[in-house]
C-alpha positions as CSV (number, residue, x, y, z in Angstrom):
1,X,132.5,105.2,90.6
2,X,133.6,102.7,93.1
3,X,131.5,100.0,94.5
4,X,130.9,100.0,98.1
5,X,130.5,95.9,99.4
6,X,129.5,95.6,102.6
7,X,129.0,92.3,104.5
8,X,126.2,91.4,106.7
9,X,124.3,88.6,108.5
10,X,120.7,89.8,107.8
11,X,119.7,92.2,104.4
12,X,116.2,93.4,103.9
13,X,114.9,94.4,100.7
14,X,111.7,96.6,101.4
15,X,110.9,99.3,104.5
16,X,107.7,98.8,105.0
17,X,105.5,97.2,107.9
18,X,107.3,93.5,107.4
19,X,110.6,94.5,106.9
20,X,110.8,97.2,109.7
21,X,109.1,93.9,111.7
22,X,112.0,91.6,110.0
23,X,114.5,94.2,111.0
24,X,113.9,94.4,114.7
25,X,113.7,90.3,114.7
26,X,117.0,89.8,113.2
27,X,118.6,92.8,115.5
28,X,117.5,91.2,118.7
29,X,118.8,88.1,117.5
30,X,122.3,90.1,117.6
31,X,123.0,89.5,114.0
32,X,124.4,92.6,111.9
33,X,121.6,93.7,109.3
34,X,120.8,96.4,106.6
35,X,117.9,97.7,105.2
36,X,117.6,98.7,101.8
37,X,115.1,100.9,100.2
38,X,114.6,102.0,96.6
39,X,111.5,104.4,97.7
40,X,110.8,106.6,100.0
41,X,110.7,105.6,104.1
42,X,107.0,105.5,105.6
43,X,105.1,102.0,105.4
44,X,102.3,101.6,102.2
45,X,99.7,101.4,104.9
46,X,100.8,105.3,106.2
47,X,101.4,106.6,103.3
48,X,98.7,105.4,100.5
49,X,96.8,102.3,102.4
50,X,94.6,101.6,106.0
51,X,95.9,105.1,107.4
52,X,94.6,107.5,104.6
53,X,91.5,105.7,103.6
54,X,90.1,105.7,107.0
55,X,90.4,109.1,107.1
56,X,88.9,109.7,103.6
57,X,85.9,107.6,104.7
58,X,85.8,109.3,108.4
59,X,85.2,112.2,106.8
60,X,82.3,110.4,104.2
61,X,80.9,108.8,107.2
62,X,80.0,112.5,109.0
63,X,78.7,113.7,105.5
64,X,76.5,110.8,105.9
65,X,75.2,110.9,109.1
66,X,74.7,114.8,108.5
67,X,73.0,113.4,105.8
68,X,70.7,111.0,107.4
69,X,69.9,112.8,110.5
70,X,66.5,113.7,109.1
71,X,65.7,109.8,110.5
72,X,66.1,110.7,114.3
73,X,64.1,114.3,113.7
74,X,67.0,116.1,113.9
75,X,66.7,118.4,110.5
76,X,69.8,119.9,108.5
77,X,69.7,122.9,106.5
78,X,71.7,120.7,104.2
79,X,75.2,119.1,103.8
80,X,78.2,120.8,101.9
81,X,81.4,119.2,101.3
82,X,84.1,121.2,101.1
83,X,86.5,119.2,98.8
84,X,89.5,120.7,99.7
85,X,88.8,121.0,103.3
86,X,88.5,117.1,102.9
87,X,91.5,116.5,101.0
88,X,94.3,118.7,103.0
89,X,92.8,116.7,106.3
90,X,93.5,113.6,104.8
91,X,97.0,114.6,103.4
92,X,98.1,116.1,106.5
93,X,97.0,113.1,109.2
94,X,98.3,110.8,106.6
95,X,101.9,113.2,106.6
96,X,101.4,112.5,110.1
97,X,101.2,109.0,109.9
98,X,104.1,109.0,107.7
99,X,106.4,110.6,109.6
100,X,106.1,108.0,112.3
101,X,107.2,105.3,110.3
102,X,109.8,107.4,108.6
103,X,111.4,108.2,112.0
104,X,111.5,104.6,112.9
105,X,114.0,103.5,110.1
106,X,115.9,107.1,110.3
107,X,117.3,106.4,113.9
108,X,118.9,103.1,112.1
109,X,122.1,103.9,112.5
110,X,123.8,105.0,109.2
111,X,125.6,101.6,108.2
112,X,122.3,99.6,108.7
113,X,120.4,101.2,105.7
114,X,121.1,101.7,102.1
115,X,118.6,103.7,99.6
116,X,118.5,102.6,96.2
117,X,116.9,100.0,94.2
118,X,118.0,96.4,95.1
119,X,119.1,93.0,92.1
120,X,119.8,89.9,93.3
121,X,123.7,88.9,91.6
122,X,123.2,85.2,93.1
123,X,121.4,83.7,96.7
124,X,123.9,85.7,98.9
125,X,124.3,88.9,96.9
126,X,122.8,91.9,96.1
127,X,123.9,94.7,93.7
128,X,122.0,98.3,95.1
129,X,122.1,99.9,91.9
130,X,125.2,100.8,90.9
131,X,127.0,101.8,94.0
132,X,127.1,99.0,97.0
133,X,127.5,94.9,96.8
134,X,126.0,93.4,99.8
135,X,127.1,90.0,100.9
136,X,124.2,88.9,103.4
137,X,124.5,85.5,104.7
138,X,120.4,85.6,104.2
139,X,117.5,88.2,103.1
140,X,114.0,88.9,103.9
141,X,112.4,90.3,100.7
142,X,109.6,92.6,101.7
143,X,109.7,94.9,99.0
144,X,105.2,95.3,99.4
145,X,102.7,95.6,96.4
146,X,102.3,98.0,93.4
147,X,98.5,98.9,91.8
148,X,97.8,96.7,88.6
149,X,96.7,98.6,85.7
150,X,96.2,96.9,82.6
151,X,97.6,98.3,79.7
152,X,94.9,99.0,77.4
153,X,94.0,102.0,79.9
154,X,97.2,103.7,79.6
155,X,96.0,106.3,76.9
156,X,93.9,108.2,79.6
157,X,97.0,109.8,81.1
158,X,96.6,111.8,84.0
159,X,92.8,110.6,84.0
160,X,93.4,107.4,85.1
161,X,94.4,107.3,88.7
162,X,95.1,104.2,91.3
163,X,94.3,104.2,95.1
164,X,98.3,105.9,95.3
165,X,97.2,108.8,93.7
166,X,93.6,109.5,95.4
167,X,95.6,110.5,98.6
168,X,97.3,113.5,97.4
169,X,94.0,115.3,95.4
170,X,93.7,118.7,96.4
171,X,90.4,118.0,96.0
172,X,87.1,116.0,95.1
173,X,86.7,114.8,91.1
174,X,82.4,116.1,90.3
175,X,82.6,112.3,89.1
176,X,84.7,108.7,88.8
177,X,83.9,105.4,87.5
178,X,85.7,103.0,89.8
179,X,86.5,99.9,88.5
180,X,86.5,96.7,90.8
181,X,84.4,96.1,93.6
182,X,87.3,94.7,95.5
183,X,88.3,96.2,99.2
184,X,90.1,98.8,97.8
185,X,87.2,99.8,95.4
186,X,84.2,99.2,97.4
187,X,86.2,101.4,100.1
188,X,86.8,104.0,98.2
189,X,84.2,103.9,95.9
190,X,81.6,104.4,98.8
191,X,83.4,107.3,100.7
192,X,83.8,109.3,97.1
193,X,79.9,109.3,96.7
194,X,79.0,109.7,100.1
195,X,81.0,112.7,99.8
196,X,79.2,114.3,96.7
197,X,81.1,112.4,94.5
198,X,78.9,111.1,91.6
199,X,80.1,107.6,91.4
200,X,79.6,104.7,89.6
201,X,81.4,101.2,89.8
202,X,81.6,98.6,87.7
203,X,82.9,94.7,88.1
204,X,83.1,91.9,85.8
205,X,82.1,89.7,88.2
206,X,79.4,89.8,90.7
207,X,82.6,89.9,93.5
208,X,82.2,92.1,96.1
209,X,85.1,93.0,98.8
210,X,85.8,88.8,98.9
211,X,82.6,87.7,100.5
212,X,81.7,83.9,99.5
213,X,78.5,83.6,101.3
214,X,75.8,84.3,98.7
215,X,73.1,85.2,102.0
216,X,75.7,87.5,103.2
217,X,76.5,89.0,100.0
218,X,73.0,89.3,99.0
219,X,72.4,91.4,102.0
220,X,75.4,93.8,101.1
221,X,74.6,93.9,97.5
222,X,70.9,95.3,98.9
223,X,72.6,97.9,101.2
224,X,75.0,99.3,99.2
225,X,72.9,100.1,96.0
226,X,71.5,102.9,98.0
227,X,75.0,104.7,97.7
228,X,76.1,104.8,94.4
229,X,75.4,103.4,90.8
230,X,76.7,99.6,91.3
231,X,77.1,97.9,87.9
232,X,78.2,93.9,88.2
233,X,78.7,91.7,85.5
234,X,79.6,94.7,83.3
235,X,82.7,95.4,81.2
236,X,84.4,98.4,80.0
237,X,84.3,97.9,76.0
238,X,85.8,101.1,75.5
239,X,87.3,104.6,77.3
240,X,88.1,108.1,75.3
241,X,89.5,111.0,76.4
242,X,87.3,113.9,75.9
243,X,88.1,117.7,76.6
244,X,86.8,117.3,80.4
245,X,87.0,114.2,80.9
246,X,86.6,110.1,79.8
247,X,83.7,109.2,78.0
248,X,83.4,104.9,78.6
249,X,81.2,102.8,77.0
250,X,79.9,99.9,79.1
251,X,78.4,96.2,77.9
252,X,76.8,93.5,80.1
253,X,78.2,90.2,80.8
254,X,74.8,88.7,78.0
255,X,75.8,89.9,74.7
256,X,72.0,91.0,73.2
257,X,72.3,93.4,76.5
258,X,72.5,96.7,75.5
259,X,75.6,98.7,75.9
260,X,75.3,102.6,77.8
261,X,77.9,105.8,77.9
262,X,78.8,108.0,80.9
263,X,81.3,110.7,81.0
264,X,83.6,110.9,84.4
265,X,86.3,113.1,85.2
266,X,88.6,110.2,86.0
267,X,89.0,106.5,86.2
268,X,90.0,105.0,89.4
269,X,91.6,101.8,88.6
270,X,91.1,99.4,91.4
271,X,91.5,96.1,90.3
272,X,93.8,94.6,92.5
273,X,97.5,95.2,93.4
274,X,100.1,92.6,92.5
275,X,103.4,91.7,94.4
276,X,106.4,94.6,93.3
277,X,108.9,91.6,92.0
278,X,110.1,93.4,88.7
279,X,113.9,94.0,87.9
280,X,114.8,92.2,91.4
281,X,117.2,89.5,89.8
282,X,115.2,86.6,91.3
283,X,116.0,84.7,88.2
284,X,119.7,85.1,89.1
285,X,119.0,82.8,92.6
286,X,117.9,79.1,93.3
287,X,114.4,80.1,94.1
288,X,112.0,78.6,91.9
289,X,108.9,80.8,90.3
290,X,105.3,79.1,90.0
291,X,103.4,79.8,86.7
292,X,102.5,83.3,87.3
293,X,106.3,83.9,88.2
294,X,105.9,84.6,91.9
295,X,107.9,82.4,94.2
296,X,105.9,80.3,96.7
297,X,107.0,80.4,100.5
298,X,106.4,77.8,103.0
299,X,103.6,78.7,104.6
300,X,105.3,78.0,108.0
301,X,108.5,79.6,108.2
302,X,108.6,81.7,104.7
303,X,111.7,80.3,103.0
304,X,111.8,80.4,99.5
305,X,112.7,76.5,98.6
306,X,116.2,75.8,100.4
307,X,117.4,79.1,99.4
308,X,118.8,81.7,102.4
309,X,116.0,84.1,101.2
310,X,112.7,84.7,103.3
311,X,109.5,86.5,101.7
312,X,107.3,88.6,103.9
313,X,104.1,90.8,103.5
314,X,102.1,91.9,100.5
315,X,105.0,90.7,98.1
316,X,103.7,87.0,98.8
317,X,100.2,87.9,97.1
318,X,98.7,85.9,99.8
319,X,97.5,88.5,103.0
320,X,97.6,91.9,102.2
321,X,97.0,93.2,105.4
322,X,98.9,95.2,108.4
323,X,98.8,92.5,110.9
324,X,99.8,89.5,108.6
325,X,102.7,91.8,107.2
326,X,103.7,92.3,110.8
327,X,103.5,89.0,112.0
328,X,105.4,87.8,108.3
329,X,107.9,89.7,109.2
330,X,108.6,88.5,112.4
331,X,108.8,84.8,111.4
332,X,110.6,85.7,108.3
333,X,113.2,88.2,110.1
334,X,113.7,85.7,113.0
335,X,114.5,82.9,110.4
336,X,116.6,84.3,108.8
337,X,118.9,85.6,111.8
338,X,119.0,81.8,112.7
339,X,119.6,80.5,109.0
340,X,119.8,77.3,108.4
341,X,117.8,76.7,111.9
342,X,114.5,77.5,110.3
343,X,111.3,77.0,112.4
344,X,108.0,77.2,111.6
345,X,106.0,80.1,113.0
346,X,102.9,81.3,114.7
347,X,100.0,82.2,113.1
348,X,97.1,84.0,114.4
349,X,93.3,83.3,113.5
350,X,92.4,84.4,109.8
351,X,90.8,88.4,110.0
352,X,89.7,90.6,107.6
353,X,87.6,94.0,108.1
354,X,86.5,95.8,104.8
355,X,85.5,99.3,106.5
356,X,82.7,100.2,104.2
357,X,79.0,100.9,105.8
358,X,77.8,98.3,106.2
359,X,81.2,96.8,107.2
360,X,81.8,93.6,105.6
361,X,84.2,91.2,107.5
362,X,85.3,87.1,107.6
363,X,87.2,85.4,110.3
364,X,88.3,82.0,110.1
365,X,87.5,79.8,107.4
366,X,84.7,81.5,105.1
367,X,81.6,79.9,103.8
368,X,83.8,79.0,99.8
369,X,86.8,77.3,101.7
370,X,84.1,74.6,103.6
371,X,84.5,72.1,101.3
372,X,81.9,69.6,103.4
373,X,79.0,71.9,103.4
374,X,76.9,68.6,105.4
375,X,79.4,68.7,107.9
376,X,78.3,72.1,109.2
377,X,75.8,74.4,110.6
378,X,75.4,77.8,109.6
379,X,73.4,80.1,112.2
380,X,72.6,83.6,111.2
381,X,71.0,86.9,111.8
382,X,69.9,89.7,109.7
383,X,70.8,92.4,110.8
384,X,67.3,94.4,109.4
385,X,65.8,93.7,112.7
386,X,68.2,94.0,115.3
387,X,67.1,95.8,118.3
388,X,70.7,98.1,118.6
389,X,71.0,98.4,115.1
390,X,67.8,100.0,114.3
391,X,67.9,102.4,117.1
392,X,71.2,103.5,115.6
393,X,69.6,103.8,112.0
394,X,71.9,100.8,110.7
395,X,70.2,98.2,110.6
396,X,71.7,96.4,107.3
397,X,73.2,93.5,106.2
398,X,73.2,89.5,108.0
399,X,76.3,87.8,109.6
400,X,76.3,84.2,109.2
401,X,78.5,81.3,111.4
402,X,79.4,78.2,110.3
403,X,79.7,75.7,113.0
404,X,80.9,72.0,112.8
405,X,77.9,69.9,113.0
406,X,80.2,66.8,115.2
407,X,81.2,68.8,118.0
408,X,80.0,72.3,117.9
409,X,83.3,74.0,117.5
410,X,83.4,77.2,116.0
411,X,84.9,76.9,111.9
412,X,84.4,80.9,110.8
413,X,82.1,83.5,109.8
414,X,81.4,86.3,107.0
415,X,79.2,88.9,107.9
416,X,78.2,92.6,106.5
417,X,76.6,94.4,109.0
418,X,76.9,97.6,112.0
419,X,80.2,97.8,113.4
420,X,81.5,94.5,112.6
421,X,84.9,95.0,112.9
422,X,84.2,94.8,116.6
423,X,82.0,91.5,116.1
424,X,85.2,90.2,114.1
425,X,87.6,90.2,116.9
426,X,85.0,88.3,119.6
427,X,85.0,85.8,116.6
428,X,88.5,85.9,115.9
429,X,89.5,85.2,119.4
430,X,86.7,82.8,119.5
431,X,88.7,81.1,116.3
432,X,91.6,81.1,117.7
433,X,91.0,78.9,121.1
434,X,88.8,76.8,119.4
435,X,85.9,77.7,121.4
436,X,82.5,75.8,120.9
437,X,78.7,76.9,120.2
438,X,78.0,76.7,123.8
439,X,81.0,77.9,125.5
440,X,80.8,81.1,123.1
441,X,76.7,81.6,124.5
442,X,78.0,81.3,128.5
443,X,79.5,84.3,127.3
444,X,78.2,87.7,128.7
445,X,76.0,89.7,126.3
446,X,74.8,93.4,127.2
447,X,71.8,94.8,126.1
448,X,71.0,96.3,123.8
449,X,74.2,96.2,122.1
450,X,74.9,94.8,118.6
451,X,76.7,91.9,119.6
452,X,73.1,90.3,120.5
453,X,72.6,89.8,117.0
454,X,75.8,87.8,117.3
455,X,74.0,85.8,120.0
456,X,71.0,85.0,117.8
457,X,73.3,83.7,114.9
458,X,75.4,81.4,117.6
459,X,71.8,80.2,118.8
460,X,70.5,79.7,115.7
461,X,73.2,77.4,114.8
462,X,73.3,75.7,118.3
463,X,69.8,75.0,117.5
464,X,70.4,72.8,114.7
465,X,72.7,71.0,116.0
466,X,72.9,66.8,116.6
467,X,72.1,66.3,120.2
């Protein structure tokens, strides 16, 4: 079969949130680009990421408050989940989700995209599996993540499953052992056994969703324990499939503990996803790999060494998240339209929003990455006690600001608590222009509303501060 070659300004490797962003940037530029894509079109967060879990723990979050109604005097007959009622909501609004992403890249016109699997040959071309050469001038490698799954838990088959997977159940597993108490797991984890699912999750490590301050993590530890069996420190010593299932055996971190057995219907292996680098020929370029073999960007503009390539989105291993992939692939995309006139670009305020109950969140620099602990204040609130929070029957969890003793500027914050995610955006904007203590208190605060608990943290820290 002949070999199409094709020559182009721009290629991107990977059709996903940064390089449908990295697209558009190199296009407005006016530069000639293509897109190539081994997969099928629709972004990882559509299709098995932000879009469907939201909906799986929408749907957890109304078993729940059916659940808890009983506190306000407003008595159930009881709660029934209908599995598959659950599952075909989730799979169809994701679909939905899906299709908008898939649309996007389908009105490309037809000689700007290519489907198949992508090799680098040398810095400047690219072999798509065995039927078109592409000579791009530069390339934006956005090629996303894959689930890690270590190998000694491949024997489980059709048991073991990865966030991927959990999207297209028809419906609920009677039971899972989740393993990792990462975002994904802690996520997911929680929704399963708030919708009947009998759930247990198990971490090496007392980690939980990336939280660093042990106050705040204390406090989300506390909370979540009342929602499924939460097992730190522990290891999985063993798994075997049974006729119904996989019996594990579990052992504690001490080891005099003593070791206990549960049978689940499946594993859910969330232990992280890693960047999806294999069989892309980067050995066959200049770029260099670090010890791990991923290739390092400059954090600035994204370039890969002095090479023409550009790296954007999850495949860095650095932000996995929507609106760092987006803005990645705008600097990267931009980039490399102007190769070699490569200029740093601009990044927003640190955010993160785990959407678990109680939401756990950080913005700017978190409590591990302070490395002058004397040269800051922390102010904080627990959340126990907060006026909005108990009226609403959530009152869990204890945010926690860090504030720089000198001046009073604003450094970050990690908090798990009621409707953070809206608490992390007045922070995160409050990050980003550098606001101080006091300026953030002239701010208006309603009441009762939960941000008033943010108000006590910022005065308890502008209490302690020099004057």
């Amino acid at each position: 079969m002949a070999v199409r070659k094709l020559s182009v300004d721009v290629a991107i490797i990977g059709a996903g949130t940064a390089g449908m962003t990295a697209f558009s940037a190199a296009r407005r530029a006016g530069k000639k680009v293509v897109m190539i894509e081994s997969g099928a079109y629709g972004t990882m967060c559509a299709r098995v990421g932000c879009m469907p879990s939201k909906l799986l723990i929408a749907a957890a979050d109304a078993a729940q408050a059916a659940r808890s109604s009983g506190l306000f005097g407003v008595q159930t007959d009881g709660v029934y989940v209908d599995g598959e009622a659950v599952m075909e909501r989730v799979r169809t609004e994701r679909d939905r989700f899906v299709s908008f992403a898939v649309k996007t890249v389908q009105n490309y016109d037809d000689d700007q995209k290519v489907q198949g699997r992508a090799r680098f040959l040398s810095d400047t071309t690219i072999r798509v599996d065995e039927h078109t050469e592409i000579d791009a001038v530069s390339t934006v490698i956005a090629v996303g993540s894959e689930p890690f799954v270590p190998s000694d838990f491949s024997h489980l088959g059709e048991r073991l499953v990865v966030n991927d997977d959990v999207f297209d159940w028809k419906t609920l597993p009677a039971s899972i052992l989740v393993v990792g108490s990462g975002v994904i797991g802690m996520e997911l984890g929680q929704a399963l056994s708030r919708l009947g699912v009998k759930t247990t999750l198990v971490n090496r490590s007392q980690g939980l969703a990336g939280m660093t301050d042990p106050h705040v993590h204390a406090s989300a530890v506390q909370a979540f324990q009342h929602d499924m069996d939460l097992r730190f420190n522990t290891h999985i010593a063993s798994t075997e499939l049974t006729a119904d299932g996989v019996r594990v055996l579990l052992s504690g971190s001490d080891p005099d503990a003593p070791t206990t057995t549960l049978t689940v219907e499946c594993v859910l292996m969330a232990t992280g996803r890693r960047p999806a680098l294999a069989n892309l020929g980067l050995e066959n370029t200049s770029v260099q790999l670090n010890e791990q073999g991923q290739p390092v960007p400059d954090p600035n503009t994204l370039q890969l060494g002095t090479a023409p390539i550009f790296i954007a989105g999850d495949v860095t291993g650095q932000l996995p998240l929507l609106h760092e992939a987006a803005d990645e692939g705008h600097i990267a995309g931009k980039n490399a339209a102007h190769y070699p006139d490569v200029q740093p670009g601009t990044r927003r305020a640190p955010l993160s929003i785990v959407f678990t109950d109680p939401q756990i969140a950080s913005v700017g620099k978190n409590y591990a990455s302070i490395d002058d602990k004397t040269s800051i204040v922390t102010g904080e609130v627990d959340f126990g006690n907060q006026g909005r929070s108990r009226i609403i029957g959530k009152n869990q969890g204890m945010l926690r600001v860090y504030v720089r003793q000198s001046d009073g500027v604003f450094l970050g914050a990690e908090m798990a608590g009621p409707q953070m995610e809206h608490i992390a955006h007045l922070l995160a904007w409050s990050y980003q222009q550098q606001l101080t203590v006091s300026a953030m208190l002239a701010m208006p605060f309603y009441h009762p509303v939960i941000e008033e608990g943010l108000r006590t943290a910022l005065r308890d820290a502008a209490s302690k501060l020099k004057r």
